[in-house]
N, C-alpha and C positions, 0 to 999 in steps of 0.2 A: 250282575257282576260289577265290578270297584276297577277301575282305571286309575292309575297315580302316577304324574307327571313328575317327573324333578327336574332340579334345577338349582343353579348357584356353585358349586364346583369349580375347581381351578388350581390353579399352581400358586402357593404360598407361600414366603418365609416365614422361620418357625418363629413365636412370636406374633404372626398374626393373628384375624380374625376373619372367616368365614359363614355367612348365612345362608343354607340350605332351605329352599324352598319344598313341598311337594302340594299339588294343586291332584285332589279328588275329584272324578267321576262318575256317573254310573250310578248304582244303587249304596247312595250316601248315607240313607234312610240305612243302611243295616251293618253300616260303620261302628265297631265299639270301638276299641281302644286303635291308636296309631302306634308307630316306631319308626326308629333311626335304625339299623343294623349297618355293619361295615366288613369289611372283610379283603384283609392283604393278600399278596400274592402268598401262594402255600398256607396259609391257615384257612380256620374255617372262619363261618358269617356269625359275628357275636353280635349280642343286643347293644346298643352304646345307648339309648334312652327313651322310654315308653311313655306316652302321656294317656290317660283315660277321656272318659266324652266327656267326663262333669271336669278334668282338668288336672288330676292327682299326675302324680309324674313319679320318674322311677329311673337311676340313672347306673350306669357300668364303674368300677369303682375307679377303672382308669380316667374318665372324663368329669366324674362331679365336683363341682365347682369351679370347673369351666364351661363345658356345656350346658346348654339350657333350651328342652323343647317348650313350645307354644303352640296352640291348636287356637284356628279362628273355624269356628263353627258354621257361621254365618256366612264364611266365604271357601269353605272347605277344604284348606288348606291348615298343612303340618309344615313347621321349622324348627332349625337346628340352628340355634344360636352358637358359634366355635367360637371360642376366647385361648387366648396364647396356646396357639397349634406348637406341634411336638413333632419331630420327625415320625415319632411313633405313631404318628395319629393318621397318615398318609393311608391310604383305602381306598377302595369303592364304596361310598354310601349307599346305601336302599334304603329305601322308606317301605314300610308294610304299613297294610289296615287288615287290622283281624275283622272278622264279621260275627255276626251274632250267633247265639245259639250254638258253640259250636259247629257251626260249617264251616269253617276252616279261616284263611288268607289272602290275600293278594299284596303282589311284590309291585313294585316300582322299576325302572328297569337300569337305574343304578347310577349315580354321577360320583364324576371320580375325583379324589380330594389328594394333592400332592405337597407336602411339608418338606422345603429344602430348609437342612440345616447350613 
């Protein structure tokens, strides 16, 4: 099983910038691709930006070209680069690592991201 740690969250004006950390555990070896999900009060948990193992990335249409994930392999850790936060951008972050072979998931257990306008 995949443990993931997060970290970097906090209270923002909008306009700022934010870096999300998530520090992997556990059976790393069976880590494919990573994610950022978020998810406001009353909506559901959307993807906001996916990166693969070899590095390909994949982002929400609300956040590209401001956000920007990076995968450090070597130290097994996923971030979330925020650039000019938005009120709209305010959430609860989660990090996932999908696992291989189709077996499924693991979530993160969520850092929360606040945009005052």
């Amino acid at each position: 099983q995949v443990q993931l740690l997060e970290s970097g969250g906090g209270l923002v004006q909008a306009g700022d910038s934010l870096r999300l950390s998530c520090a992997a555990s556990g059976s790393i070896s069976g880590i494919n691709a990573m994610g950022w999900y978020r998810q406001a009060p009353g909506k559901q948990r959307d993807m906001v930006a996916v990166v693969s193992s070899s590095g390909g990335t994949m982002y929400a249409d609300a956040v590209k070209g401001r956000f920007f994930i990076s995968r450090d392999n070597a130290k097994n850790t996923v971030f979330l680069q925020m650039n000019s936060l938005k009120a709209e951008d305010t959430a609860v972050y989660y990090c996932r690592a999908d696992r291989k072979y189709g077996l499924g998931y693991s979530w993160g257990q969520g850092t929360p991201v606040t945009v005052s306008s």
